[in-house]
Backbone as CSV, one residue per row, in Angstrom:
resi,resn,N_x,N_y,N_z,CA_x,CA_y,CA_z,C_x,C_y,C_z
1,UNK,-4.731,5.398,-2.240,-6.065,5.725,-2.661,-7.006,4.583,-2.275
2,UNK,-7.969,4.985,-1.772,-9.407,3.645,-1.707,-10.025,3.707,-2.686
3,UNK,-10.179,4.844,-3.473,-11.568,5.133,-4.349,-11.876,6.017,-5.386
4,UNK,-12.168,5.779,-6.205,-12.873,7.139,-6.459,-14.929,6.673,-6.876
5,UNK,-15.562,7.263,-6.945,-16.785,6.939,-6.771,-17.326,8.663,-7.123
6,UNK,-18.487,8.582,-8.300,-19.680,9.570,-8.877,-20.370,10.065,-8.103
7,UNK,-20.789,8.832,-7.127,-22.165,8.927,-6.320,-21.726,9.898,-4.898
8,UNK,-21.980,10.767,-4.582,-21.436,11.318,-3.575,-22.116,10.749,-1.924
9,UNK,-23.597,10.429,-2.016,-23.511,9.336,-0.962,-22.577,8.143,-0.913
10,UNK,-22.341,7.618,-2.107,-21.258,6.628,-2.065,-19.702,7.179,-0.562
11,UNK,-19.429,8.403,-0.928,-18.257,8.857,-0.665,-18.426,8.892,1.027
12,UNK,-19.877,9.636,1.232,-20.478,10.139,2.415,-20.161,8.670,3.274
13,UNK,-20.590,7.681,2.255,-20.784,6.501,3.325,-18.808,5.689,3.468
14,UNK,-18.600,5.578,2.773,-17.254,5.182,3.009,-16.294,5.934,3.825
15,UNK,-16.698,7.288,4.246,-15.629,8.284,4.478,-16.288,8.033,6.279
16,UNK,-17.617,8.020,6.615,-18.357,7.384,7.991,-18.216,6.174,8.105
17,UNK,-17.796,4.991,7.539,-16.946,3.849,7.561,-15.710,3.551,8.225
18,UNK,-14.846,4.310,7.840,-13.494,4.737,7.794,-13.420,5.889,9.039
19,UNK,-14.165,6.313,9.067,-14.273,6.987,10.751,-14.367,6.511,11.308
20,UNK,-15.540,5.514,11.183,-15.606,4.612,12.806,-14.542,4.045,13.306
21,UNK,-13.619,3.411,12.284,-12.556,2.683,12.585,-11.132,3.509,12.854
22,UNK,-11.327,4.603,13.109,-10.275,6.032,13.245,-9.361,6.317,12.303
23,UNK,-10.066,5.993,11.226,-9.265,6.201,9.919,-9.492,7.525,9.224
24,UNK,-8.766,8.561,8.995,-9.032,9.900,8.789,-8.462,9.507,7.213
25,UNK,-9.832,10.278,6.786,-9.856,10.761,5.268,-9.428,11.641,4.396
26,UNK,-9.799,12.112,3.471,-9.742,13.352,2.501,-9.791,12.912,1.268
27,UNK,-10.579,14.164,0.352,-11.743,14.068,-0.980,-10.976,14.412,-2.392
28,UNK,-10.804,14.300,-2.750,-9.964,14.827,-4.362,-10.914,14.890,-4.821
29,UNK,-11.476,16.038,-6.010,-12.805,16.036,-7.121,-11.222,15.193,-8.597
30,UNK,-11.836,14.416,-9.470,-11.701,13.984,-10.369,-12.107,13.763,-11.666
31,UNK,-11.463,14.137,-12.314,-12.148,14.391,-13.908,-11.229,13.407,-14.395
32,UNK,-12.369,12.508,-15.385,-12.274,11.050,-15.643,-13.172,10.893,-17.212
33,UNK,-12.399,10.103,-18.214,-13.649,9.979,-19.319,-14.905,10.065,-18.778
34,UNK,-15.583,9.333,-17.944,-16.428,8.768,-18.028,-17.063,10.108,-16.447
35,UNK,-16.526,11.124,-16.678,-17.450,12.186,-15.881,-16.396,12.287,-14.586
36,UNK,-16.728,13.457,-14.018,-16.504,13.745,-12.937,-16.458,12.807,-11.677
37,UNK,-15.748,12.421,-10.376,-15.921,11.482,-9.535,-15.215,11.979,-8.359
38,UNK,-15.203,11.661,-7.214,-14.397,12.088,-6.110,-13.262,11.146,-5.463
39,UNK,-12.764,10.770,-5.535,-11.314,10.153,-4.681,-11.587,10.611,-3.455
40,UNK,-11.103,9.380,-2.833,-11.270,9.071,-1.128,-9.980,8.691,-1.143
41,UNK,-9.014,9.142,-0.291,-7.749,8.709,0.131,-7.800,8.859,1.740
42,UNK,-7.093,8.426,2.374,-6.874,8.172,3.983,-5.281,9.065,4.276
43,UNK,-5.041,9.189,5.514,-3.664,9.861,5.273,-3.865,11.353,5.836
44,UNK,-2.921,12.398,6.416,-1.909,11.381,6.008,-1.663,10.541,6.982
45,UNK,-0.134,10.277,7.319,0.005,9.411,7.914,1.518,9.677,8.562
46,UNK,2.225,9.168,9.576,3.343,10.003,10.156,4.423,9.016,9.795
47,UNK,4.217,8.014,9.190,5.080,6.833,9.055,4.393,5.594,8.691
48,UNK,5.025,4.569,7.396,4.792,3.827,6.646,3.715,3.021,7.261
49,UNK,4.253,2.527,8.468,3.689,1.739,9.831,2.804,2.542,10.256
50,UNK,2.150,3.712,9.983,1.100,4.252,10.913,0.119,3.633,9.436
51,UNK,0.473,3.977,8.281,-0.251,3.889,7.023,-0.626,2.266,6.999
52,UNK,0.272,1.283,7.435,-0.045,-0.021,7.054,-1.165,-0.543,8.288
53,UNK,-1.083,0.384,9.407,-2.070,0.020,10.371,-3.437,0.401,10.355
54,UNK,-3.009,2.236,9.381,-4.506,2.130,9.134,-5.284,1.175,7.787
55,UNK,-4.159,0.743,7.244,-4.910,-0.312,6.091,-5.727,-1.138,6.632
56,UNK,-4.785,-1.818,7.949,-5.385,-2.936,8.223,-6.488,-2.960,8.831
57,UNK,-7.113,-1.848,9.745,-8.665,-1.438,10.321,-9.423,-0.991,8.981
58,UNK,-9.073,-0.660,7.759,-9.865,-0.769,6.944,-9.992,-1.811,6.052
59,UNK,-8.919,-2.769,6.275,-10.229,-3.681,5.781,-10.882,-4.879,6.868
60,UNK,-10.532,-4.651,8.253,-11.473,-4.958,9.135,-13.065,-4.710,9.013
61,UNK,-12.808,-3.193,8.300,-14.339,-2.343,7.907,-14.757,-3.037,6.290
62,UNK,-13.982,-3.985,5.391,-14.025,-4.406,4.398,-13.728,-3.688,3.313
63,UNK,-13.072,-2.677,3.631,-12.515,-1.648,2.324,-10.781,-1.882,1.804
64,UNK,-10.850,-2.090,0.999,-9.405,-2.526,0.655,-8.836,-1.111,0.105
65,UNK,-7.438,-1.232,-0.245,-7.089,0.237,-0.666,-5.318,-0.207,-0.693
66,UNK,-4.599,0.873,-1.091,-3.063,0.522,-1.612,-2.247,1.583,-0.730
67,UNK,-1.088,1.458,-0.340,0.293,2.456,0.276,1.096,3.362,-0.768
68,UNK,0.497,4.210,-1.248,1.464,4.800,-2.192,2.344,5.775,-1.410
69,UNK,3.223,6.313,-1.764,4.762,7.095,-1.442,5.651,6.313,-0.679
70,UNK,6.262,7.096,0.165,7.672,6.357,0.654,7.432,5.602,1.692
């Protein structure tokens, strides 16, 4: 996961971030105490090593984010 974020320009702009750097996205809607929000995750990915490479062009772009599954 990178994110989750209310603001939906927020999302707009991180998800055109993460493009430039050929990092392919996708949106989860999220229900959260504190209201509704969208999740930005990257992925998928064809192998651990495709996932740790796209980490690393994102945070070239300054977005940090985690490897979850196998």
């Amino acid at each position: 996961m990178i994110g989750a974020f209310a603001n939906e320009d927020n999302v707009r702009s991180l998800r055109s971030k993460l493009s430039e750097k050929g990092v392919r996205t996708y949106v989860e809607p999220l229900d959260t105490p504190g209201g509704k929000k969208t999740r930005v995750r990257a992925g998928p990915f064809a192998s651990r090593e495709a996932a740790e490479q796209a980490l690393d062009r994102m945070r070239q772009a300054g977005v940090s984010g985690v490897i979850s599954g196998k």
